[in-house]
MDTraj code that builds the backbone (N, CA, C; nanometers):
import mdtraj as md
import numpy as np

residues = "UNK UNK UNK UNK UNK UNK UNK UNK UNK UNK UNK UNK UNK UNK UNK UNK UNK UNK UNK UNK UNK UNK UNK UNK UNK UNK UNK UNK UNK UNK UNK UNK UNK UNK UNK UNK UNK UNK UNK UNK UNK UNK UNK UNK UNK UNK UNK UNK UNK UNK UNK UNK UNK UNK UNK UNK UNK UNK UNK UNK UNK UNK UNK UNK UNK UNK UNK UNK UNK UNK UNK UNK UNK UNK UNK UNK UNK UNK UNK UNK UNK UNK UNK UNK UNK UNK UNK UNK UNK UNK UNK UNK UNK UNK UNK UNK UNK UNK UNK UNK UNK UNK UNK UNK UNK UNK UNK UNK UNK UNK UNK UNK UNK UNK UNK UNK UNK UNK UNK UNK UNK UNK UNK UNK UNK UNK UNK UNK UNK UNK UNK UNK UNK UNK UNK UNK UNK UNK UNK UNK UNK UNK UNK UNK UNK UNK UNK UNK UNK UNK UNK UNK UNK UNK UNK UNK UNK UNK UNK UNK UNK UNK UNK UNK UNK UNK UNK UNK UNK UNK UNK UNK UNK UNK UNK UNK UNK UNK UNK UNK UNK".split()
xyz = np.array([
    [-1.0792, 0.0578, -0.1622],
    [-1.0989, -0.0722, -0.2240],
    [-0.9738, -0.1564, -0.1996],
    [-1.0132, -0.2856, -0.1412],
    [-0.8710, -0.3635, -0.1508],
    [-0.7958, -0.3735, -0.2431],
    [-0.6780, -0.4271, -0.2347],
    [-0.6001, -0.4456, -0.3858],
    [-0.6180, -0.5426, -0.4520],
    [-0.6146, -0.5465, -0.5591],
    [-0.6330, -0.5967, -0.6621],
    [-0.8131, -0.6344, -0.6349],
    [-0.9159, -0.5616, -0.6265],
    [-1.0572, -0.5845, -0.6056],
    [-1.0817, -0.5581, -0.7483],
    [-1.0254, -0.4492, -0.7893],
    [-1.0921, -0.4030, -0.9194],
    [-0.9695, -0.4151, -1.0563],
    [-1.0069, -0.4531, -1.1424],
    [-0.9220, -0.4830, -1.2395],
    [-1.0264, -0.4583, -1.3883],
    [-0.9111, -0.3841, -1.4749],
    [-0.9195, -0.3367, -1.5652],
    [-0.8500, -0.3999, -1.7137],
    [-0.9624, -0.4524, -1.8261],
    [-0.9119, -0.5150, -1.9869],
    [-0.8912, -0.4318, -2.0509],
    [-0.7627, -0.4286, -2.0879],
    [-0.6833, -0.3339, -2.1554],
    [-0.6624, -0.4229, -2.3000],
    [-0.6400, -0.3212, -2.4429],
    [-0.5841, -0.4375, -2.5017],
    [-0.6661, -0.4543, -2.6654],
    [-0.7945, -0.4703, -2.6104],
    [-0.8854, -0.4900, -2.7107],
    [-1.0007, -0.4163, -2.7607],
    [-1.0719, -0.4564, -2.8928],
    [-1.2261, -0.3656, -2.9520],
    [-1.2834, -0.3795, -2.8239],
    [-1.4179, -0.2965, -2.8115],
    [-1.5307, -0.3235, -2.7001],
    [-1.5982, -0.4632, -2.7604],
    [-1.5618, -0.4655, -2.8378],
    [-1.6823, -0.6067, -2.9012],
    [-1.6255, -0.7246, -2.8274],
    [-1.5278, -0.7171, -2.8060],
    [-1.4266, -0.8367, -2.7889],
    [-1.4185, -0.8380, -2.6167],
    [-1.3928, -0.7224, -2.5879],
    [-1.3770, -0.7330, -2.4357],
    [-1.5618, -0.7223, -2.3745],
    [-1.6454, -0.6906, -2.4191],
    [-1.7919, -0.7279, -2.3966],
    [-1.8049, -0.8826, -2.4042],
    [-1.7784, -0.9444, -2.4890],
    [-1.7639, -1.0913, -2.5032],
    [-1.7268, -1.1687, -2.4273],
    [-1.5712, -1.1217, -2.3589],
    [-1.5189, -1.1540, -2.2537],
    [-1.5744, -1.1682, -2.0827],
    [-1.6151, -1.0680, -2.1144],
    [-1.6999, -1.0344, -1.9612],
    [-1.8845, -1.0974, -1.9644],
    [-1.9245, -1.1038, -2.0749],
    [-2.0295, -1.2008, -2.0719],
    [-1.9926, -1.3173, -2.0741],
    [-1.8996, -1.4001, -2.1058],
    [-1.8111, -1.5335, -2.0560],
    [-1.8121, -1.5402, -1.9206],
    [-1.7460, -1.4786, -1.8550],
    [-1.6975, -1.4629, -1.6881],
    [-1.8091, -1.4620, -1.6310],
    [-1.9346, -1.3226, -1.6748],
    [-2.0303, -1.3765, -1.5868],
    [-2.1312, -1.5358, -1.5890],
    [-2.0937, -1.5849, -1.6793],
    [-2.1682, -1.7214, -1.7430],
    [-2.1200, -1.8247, -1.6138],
    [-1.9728, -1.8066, -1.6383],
    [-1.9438, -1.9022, -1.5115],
    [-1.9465, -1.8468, -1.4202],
    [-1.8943, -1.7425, -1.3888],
    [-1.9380, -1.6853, -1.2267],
    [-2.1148, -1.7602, -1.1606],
    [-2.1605, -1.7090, -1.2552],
    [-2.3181, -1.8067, -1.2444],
    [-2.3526, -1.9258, -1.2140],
    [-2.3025, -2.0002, -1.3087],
    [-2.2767, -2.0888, -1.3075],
    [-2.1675, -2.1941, -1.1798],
    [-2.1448, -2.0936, -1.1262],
    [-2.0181, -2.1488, -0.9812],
    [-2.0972, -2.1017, -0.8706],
    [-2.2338, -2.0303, -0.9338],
    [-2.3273, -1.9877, -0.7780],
    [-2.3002, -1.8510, -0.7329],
    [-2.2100, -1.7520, -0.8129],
    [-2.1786, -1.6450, -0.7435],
    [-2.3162, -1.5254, -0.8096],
    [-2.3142, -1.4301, -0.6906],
    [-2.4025, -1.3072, -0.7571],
    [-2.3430, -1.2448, -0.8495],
    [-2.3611, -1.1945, -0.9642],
    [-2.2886, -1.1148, -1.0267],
    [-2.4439, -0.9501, -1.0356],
    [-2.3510, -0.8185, -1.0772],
    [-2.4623, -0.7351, -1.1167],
    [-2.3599, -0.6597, -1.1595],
    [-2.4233, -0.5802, -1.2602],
    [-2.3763, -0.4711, -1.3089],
    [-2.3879, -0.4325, -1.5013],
    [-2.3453, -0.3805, -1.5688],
    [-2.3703, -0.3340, -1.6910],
    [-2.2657, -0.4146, -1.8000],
    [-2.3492, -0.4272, -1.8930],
    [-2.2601, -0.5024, -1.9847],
    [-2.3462, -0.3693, -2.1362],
    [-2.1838, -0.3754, -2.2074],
    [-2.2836, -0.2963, -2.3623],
    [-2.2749, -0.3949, -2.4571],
    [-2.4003, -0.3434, -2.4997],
    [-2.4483, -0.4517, -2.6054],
    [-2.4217, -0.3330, -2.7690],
    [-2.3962, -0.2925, -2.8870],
    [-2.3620, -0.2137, -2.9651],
    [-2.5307, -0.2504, -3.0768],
    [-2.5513, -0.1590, -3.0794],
    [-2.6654, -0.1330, -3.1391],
    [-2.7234, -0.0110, -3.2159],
    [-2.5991, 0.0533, -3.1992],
    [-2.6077, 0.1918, -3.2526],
    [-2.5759, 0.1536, -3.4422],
    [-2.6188, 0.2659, -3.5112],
    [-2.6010, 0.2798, -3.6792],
    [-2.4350, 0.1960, -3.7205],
    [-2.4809, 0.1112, -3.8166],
    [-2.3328, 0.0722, -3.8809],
    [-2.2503, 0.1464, -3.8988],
    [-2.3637, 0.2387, -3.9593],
    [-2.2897, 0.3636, -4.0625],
    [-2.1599, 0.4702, -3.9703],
    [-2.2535, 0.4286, -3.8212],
    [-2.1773, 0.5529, -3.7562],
    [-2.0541, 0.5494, -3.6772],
    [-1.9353, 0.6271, -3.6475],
    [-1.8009, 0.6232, -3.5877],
    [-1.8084, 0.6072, -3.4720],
    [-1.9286, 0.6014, -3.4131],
    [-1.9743, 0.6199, -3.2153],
    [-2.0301, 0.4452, -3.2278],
    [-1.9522, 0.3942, -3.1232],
    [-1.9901, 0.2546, -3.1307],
    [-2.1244, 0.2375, -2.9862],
    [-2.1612, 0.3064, -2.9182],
    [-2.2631, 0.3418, -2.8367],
    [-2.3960, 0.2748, -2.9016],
    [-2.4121, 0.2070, -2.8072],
    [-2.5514, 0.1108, -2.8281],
    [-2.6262, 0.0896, -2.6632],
    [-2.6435, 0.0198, -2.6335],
    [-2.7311, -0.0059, -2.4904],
    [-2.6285, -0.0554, -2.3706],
    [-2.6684, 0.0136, -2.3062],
    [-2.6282, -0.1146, -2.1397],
    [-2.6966, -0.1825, -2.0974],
    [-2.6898, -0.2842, -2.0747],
    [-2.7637, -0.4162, -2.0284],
    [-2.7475, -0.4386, -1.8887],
    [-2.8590, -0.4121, -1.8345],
    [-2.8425, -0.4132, -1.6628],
    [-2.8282, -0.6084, -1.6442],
    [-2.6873, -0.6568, -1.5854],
    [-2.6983, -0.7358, -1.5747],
    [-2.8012, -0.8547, -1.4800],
    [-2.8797, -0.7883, -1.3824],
    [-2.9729, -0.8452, -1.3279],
    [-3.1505, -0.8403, -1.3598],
    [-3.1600, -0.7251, -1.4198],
    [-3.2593, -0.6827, -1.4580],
    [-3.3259, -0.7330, -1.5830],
    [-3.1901, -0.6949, -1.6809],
    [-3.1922, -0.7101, -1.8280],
    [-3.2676, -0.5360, -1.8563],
    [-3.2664, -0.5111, -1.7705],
    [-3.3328, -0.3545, -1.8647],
    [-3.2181, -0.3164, -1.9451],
    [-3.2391, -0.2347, -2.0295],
    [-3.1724, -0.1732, -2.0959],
    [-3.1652, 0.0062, -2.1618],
    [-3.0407, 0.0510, -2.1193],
    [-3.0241, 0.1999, -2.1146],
    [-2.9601, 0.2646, -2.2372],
    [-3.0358, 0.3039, -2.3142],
    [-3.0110, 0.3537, -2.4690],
    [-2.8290, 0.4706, -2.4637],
    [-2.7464, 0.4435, -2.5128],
    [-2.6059, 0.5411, -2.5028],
    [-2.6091, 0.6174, -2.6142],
    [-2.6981, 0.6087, -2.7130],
    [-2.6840, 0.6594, -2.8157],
    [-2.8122, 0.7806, -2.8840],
    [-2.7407, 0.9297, -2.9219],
    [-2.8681, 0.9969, -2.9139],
    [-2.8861, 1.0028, -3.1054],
    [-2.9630, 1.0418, -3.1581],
    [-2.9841, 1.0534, -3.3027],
    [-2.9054, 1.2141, -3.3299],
    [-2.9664, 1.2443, -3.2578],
    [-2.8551, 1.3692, -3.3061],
    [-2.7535, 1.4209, -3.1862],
    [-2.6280, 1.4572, -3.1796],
    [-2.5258, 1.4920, -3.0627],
    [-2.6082, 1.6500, -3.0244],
    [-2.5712, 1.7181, -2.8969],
    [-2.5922, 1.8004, -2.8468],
    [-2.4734, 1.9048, -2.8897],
    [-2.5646, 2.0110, -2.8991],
    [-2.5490, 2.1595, -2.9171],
    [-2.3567, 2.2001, -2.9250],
    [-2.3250, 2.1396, -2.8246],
    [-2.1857, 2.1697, -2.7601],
    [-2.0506, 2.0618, -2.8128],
    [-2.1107, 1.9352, -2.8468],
    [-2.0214, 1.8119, -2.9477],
    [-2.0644, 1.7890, -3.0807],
    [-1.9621, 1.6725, -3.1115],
    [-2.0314, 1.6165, -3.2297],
    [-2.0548, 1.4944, -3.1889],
    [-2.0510, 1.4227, -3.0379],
    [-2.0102, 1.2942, -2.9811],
    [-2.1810, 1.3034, -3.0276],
    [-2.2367, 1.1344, -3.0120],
    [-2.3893, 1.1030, -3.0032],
    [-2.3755, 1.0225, -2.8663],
    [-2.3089, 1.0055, -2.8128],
    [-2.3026, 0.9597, -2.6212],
    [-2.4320, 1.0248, -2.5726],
    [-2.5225, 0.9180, -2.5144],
    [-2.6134, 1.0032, -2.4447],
    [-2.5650, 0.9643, -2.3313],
    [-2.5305, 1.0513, -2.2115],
    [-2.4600, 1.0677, -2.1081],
    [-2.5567, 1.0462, -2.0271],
    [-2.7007, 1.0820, -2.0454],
    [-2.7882, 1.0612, -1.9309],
    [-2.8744, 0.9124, -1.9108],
    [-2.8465, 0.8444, -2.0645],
    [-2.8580, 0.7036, -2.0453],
    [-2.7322, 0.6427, -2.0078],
    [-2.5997, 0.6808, -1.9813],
    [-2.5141, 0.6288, -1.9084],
    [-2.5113, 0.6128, -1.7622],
    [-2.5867, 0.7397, -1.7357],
    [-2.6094, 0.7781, -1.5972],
    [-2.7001, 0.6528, -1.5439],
    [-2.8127, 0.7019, -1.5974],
    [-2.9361, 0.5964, -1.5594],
    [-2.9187, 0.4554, -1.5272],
    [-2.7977, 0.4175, -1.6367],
    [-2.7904, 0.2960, -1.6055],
    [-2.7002, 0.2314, -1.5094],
    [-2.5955, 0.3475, -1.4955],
    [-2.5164, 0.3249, -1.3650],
    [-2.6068, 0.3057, -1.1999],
    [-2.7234, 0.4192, -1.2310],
    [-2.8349, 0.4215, -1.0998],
    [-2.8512, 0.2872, -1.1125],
    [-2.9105, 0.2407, -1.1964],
    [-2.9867, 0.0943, -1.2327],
    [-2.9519, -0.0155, -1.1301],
    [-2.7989, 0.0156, -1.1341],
    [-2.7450, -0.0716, -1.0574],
    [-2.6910, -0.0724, -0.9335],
    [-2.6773, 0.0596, -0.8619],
    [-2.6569, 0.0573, -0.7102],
    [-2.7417, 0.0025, -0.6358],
    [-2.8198, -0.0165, -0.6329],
    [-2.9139, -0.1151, -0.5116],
    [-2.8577, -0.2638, -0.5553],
    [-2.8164, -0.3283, -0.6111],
    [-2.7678, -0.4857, -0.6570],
    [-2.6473, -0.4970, -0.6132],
    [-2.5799, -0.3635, -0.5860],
    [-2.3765, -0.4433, -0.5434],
    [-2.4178, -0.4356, -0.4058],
    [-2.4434, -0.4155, -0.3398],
    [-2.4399, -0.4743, -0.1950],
    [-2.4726, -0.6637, -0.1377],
    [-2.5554, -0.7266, -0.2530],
    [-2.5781, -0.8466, -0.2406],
    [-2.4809, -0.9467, -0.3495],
    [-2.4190, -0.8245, -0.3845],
    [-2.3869, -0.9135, -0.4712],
    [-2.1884, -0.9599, -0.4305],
    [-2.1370, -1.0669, -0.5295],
    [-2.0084, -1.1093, -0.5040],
    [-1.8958, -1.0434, -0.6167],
    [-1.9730, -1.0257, -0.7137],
    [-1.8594, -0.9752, -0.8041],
    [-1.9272, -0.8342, -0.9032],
    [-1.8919, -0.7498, -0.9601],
    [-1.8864, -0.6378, -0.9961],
    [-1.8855, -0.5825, -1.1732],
    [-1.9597, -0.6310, -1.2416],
    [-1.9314, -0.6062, -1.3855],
    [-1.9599, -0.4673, -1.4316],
    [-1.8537, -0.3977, -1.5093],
    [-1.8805, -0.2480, -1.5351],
    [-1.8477, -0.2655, -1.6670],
    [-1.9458, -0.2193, -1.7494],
    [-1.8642, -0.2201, -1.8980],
    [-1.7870, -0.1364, -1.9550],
    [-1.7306, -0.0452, -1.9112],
    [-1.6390, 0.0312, -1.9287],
    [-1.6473, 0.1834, -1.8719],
    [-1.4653, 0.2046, -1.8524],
    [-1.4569, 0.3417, -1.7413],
    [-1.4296, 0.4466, -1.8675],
    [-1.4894, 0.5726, -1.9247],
    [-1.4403, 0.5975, -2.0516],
    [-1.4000, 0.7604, -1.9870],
    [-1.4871, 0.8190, -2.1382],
    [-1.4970, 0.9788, -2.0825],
    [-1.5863, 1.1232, -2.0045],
    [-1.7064, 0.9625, -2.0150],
    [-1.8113, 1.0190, -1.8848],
    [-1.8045, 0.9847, -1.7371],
    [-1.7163, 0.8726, -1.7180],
    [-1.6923, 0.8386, -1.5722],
    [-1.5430, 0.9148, -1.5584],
    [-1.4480, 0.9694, -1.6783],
    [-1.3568, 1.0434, -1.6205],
    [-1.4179, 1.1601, -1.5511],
    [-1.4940, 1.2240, -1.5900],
    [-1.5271, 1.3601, -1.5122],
    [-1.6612, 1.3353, -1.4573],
    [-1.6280, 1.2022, -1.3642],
    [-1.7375, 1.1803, -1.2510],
    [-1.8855, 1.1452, -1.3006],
    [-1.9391, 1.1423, -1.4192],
    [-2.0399, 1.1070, -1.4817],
    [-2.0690, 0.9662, -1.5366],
    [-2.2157, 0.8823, -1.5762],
    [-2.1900, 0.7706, -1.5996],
    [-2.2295, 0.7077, -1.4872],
    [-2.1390, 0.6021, -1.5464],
    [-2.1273, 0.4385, -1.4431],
    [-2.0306, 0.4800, -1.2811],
    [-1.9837, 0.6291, -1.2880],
    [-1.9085, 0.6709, -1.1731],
    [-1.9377, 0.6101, -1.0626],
    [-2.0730, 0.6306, -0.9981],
    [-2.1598, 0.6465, -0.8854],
    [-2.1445, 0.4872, -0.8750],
    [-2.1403, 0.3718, -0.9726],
    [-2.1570, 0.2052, -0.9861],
    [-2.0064, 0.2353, -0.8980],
    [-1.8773, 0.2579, -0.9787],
    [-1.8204, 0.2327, -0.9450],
    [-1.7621, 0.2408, -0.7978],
    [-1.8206, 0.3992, -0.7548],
    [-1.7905, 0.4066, -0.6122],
    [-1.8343, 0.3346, -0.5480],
    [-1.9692, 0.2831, -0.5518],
    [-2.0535, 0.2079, -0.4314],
    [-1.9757, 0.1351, -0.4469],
    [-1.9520, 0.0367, -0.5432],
    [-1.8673, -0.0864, -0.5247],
    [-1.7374, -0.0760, -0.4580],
    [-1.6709, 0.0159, -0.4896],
    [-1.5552, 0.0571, -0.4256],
    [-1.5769, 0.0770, -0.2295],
    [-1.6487, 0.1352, -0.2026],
    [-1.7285, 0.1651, -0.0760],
    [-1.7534, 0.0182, 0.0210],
    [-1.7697, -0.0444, -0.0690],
    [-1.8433, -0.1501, -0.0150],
    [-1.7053, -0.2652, -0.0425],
    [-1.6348, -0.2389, -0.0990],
    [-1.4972, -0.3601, -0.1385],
    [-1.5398, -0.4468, -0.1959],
    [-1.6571, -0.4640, -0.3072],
    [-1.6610, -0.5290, -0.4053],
    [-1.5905, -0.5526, -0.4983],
    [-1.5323, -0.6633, -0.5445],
    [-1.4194, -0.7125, -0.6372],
    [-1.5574, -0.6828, -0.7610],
    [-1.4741, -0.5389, -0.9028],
    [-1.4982, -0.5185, -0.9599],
    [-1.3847, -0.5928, -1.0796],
    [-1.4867, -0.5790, -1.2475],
    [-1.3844, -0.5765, -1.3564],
    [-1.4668, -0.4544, -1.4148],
    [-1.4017, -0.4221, -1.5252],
    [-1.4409, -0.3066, -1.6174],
    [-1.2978, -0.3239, -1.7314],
    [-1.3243, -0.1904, -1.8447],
    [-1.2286, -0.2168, -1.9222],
    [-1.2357, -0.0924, -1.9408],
    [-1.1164, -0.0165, -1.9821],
    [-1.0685, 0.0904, -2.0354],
    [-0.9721, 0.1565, -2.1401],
    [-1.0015, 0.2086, -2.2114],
    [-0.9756, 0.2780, -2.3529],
    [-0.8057, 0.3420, -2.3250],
    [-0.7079, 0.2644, -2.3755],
    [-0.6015, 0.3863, -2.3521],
    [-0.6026, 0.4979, -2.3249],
    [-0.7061, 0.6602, -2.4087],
    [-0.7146, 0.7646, -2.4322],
    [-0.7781, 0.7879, -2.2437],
    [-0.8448, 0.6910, -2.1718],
    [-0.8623, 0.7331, -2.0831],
    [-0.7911, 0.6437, -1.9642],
    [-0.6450, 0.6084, -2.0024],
    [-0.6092, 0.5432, -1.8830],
    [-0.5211, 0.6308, -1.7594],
    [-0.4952, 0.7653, -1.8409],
    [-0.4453, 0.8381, -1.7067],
    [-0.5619, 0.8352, -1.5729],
    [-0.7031, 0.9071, -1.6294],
    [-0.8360, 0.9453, -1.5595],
    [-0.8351, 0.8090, -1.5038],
    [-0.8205, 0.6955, -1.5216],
    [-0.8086, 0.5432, -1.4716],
    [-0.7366, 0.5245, -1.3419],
    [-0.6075, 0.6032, -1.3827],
    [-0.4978, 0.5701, -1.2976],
    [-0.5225, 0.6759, -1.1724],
    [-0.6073, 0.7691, -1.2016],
    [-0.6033, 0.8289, -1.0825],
    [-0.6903, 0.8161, -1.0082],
    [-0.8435, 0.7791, -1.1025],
    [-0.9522, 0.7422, -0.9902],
    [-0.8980, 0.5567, -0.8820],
    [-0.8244, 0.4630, -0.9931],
    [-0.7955, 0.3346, -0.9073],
    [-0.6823, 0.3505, -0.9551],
    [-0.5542, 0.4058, -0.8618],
    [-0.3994, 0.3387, -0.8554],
    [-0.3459, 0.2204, -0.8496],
    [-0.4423, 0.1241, -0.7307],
    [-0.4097, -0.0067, -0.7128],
    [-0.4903, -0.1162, -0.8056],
    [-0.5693, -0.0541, -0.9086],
    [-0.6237, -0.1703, -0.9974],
    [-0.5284, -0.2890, -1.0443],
    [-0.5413, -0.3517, -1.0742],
    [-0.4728, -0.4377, -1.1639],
    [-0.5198, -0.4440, -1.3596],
    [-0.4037, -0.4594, -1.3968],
    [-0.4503, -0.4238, -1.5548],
    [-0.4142, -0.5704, -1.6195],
    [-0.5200, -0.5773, -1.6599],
    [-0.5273, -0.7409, -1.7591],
    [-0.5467, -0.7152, -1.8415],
    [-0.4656, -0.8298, -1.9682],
    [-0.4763, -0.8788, -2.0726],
    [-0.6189, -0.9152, -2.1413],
    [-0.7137, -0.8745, -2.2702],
    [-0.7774, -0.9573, -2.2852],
    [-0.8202, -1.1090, -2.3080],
    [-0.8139, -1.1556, -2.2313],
    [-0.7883, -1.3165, -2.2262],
    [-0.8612, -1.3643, -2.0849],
    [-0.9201, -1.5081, -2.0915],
    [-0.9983, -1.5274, -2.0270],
    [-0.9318, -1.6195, -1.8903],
    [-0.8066, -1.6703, -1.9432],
    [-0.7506, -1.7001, -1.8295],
    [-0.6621, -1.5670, -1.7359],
    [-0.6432, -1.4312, -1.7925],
    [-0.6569, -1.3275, -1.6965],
    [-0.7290, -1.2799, -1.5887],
    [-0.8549, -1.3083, -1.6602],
    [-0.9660, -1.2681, -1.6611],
    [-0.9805, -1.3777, -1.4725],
    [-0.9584, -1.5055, -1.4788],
    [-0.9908, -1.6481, -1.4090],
    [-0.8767, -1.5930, -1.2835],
    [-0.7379, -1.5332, -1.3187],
    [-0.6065, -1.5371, -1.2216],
    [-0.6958, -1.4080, -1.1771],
    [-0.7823, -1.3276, -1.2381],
    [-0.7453, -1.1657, -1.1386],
    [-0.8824, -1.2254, -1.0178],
    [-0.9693, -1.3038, -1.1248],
    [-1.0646, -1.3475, -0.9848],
    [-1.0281, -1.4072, -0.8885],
    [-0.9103, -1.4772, -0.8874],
    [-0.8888, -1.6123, -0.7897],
    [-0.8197, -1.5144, -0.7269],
    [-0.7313, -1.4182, -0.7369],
    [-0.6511, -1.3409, -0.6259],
    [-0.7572, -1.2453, -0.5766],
    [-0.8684, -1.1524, -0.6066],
    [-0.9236, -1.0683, -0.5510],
    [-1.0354, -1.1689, -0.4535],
    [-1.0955, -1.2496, -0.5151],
    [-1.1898, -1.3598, -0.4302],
    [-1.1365, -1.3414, -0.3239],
    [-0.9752, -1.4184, -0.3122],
    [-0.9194, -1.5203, -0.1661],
    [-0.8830, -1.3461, -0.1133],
    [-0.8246, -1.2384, -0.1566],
    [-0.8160, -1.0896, -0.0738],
    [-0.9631, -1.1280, 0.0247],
    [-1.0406, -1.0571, -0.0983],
    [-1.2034, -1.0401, -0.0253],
    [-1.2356, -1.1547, 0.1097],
    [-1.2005, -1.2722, 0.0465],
    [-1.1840, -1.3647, 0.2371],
    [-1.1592, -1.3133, 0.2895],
    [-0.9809, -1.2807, 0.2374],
    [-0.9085, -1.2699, 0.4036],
    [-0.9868, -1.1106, 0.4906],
    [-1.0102, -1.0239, 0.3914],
    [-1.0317, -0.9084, 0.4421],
    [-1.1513, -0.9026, 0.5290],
    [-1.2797, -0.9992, 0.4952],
    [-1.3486, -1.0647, 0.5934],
    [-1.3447, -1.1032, 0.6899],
    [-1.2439, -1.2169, 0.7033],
    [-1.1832, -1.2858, 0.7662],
    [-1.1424, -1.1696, 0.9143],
    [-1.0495, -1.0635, 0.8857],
    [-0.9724, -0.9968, 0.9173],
    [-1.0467, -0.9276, 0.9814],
    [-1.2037, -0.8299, 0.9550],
    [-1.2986, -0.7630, 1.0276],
    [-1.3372, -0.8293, 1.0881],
    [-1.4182, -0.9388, 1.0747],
    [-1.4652, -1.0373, 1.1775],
    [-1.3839, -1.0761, 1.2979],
    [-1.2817, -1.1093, 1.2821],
    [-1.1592, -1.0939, 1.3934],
    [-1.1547, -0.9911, 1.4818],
    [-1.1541, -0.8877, 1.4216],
    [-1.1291, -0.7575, 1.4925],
    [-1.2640, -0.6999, 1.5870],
    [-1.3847, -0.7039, 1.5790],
    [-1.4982, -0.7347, 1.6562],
    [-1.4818, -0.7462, 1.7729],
])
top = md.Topology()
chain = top.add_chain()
for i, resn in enumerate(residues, 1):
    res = top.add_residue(resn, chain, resSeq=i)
    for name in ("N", "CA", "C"):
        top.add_atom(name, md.element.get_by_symbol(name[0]), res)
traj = md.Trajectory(xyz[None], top)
């Protein structure tokens, strides 16, 4: 992946950095660009400590349940891992047409390759300028799957500087194959 393609909101709740990234794609839209990828929407029990609610396929609008009623045999987590999965599938056929990359977060199912993983590689594969956000507790697993990410502030003029430098990369790197031909 080029540098600075993929960049990571550090910083804040998921409520807040979900907010953020449904902003960005509003104007990204709105400026004509493709956007695809997963946004979480929280829909899971008040009551409960697992903030896991749905992913929202950003092109589709389907939506992939994260949350199970009761945790499996082996945790006490209620992560349903295989609606994480699903919804990561959801979205590999859409980053190839598309210009920019929304992941709603890299946690502890895409640390050990599960999840939104498979989103993230294609995009990576393909040098799609991604965002996503990640949880301190998993920013080592961060640092090793993307070294060259860039890490932003929650804030929306971060959010505006990491696009305007990965955009004009993604030119030149265009630019640069096409040349080489």
């Amino acid at each position: 992946m080029a540098q600075n393609a993929i960049a990571a909101i550090v910083g804040a709740e998921t409520a807040a950095i979900q907010a953020l990234l449904l902003n960005a794609v509003a104007g990204w839209r709105a400026a004509g660009l493709k956007v695809c990828g997963l946004i979480e929407e929280a829909d899971g029990p008040a009551e409960s400590r697992c903030s896991a609610g749905t992913l929202r396929n950003l092109v589709t609008g389907d939506r992939f349940p994260m949350y199970l009623d009761e945790p499996p045999a082996h945790t006490s987590c209620h992560l349903d891992e295989m609606g994480v999965t699903n919804a990561g599938e959801s979205a590999l056929d859409q980053i190839a047409g598309s210009d920019v990359v929304v992941l709603s977060k890299f946690g502890k199912v895409e640390a050990v390759g599960g999840g939104l993983f498979c989103a993230f590689e294609a995009a990576g594969a393909l040098g799609k300028p991604v965002i996503t956000s990640v949880a301190p507790k998993h920013h080592y697993a961060w640092q090793r799957f993307a070294p060259e990410a860039s890490i932003i502030k929650p804030q929306q003029g971060e959010i505006d500087n990491w696009w305007q430098a990965s955009s004009a990369a993604a030119v030149a790197l265009r630019g640069a194959a096409s040349n080489g031909r």
